[in-house]
C-alpha positions in Angstrom: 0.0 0.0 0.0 0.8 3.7 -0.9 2.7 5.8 2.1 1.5 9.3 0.7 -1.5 9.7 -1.4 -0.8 10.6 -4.7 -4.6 11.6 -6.1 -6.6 14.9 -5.0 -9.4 13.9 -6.3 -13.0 12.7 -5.6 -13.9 10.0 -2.7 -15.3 6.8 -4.1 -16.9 4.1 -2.0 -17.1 0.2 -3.6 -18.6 -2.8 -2.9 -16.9 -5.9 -3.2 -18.3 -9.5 -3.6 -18.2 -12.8 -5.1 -18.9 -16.7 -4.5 -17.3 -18.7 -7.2 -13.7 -20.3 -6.4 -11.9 -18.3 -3.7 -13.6 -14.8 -4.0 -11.5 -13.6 -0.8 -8.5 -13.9 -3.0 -10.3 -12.3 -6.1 -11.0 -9.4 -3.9 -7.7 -8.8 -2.3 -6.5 -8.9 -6.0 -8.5 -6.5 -7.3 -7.6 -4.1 -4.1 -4.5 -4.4 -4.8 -4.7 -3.8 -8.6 -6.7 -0.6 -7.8 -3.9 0.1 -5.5 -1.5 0.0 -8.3 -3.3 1.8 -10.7 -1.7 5.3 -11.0 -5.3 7.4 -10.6 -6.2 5.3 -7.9 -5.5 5.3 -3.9 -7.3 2.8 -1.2 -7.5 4.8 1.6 -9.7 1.9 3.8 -11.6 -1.0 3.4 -13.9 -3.0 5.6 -13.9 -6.3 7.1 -14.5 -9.3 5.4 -18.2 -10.7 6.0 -20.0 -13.5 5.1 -23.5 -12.9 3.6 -26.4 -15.2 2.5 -27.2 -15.7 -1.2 -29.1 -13.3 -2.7 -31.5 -12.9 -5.3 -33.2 -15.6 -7.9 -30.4 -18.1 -8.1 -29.8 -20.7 -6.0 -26.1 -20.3 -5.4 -23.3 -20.6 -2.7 -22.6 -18.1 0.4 -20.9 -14.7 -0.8 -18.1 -12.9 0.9 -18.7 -8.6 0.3 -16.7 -5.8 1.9 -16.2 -2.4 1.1 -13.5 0.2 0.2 -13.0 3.8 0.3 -10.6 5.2 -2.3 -9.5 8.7 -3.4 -9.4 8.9 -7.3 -9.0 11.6 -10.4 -10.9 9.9 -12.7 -13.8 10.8 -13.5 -17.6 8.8 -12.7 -16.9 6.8 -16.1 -13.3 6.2 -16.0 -13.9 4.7 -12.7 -16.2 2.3 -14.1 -14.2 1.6 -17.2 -11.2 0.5 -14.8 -13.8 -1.6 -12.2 -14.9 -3.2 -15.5 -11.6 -4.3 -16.6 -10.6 -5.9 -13.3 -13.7 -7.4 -12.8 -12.8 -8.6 -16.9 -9.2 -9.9 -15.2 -11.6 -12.3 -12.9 -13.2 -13.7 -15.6 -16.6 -11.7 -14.4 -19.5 -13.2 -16.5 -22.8 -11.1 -16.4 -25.4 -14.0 -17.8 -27.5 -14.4 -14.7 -28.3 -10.9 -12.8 -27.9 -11.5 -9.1 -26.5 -15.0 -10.0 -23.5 -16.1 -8.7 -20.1 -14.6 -9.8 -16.0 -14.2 -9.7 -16.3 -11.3 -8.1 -18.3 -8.2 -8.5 -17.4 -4.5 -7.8 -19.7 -1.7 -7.7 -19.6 2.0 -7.3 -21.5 2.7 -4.5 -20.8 6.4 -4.2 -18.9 9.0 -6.2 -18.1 12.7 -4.0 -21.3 14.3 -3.5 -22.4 13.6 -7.2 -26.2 11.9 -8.3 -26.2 10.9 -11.6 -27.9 8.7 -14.0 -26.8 7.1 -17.4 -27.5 4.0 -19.5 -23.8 2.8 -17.5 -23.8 4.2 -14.1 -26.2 4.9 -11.7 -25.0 7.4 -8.5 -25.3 6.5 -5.9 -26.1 2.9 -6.1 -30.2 2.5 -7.0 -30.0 -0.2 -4.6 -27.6 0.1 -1.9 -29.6 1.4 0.9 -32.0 -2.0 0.6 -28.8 -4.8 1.3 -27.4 -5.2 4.6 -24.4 -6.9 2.6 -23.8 -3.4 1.5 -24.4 -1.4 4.0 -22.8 -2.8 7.3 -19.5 -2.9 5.5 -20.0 0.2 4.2 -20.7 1.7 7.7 -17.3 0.6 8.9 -15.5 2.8 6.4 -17.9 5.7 5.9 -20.9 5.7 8.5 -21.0 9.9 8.4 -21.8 9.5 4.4 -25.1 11.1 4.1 -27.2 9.5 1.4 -30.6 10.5 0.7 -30.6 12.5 4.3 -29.0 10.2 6.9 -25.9 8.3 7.6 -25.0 5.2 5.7 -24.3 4.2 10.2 -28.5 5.0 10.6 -29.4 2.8 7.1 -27.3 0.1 8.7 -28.7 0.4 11.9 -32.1 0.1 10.6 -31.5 -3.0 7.3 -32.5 -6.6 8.3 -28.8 -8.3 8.4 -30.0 -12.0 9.4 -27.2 -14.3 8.5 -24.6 -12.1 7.8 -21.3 -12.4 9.9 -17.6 -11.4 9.8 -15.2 -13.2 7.9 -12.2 -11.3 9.1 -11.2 -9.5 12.0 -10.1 -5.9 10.5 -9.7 -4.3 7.5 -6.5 -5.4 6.6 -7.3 -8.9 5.5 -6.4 -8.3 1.5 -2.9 -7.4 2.5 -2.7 -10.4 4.3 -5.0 -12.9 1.7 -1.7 -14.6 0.2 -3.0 -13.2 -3.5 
């Protein structure tokens, strides 16, 4: 990881997830891709938790977390370079909500509320999953989205099921990717 930040830019949150192979690994490897990436710097990321399936699929368990990163791309360069990792992992989109490599959303982007074809800001859908938001509440429970704190969505989300997978937020530095 970085010592000094390099990019005065915007503050981005993601949400990370996946359930096919070892999507603990796939995560810490797109971390640390993003870490590399010259417009790019992690400045946190939740713990690790383990979450129910979700959705129409019958599928395996998923693993999510968040991060928090400081960028100087723009909305859709952001999302150009989340796609191409998520390309690096092999991500198929055939089944939505279906089961995956890994997945890698942009939750948040500044203060910004947009709508495209591409990109939605903030997430249309982020303030209904528990797999979103208590990870999210780790690393950025002041956000204010739609008039209260990502902490207060969190507090009030049914989160049966869902339980840690790793102690801090340092468990991609110490996956073994």
């Amino acid at each position: 990881m970085k010592t000094a930040r390099r990019n005065a830019g915007e503050r981005v949150t993601l949400g990370l997830g996946g359930n096919i192979g070892d999507p603990k690994v796939a995560m810490a490897q797109a971390l640390e891709e993003l870490a590399r990436h010259p417009g790019i710097d992690i400045l946190s990321v939740s713990r690790l938790y383990r979450t129910p399936p979700w959705g129409p699929v019958e599928q395996d368990w998923f693993l999510n977390c968040c991060a928090m990163v400081e960028t100087s791309f723009g909305p859709h360069k952001m999302l150009e370079t989340i796609l191409s990792i998520e390309s690096m992992f092999r991500r198929q989109r055939t089944v939505r909500w279906g089961p995956r490599t890994i997945d890698i959303d942009i939750l948040t982007y500044g203060s910004l509320a947009m709508e495209t074809d591409t990109l939605v800001i903030p997430h249309p859908r982020m303030l209904t999953r528990a797999f979103v938001l208590l990870p999210l509440s780790e690393i950025a429970g002041d956000l204010v989205i739609e008039g209260r704190t990502v902490s207060d969505w969190a507090a009030s989300c049914e989160a049966t099921g869902i339980e840690f997978a790793s102690e801090d937020g340092n468990w991609w530095r110490r996956s073994g990717a």
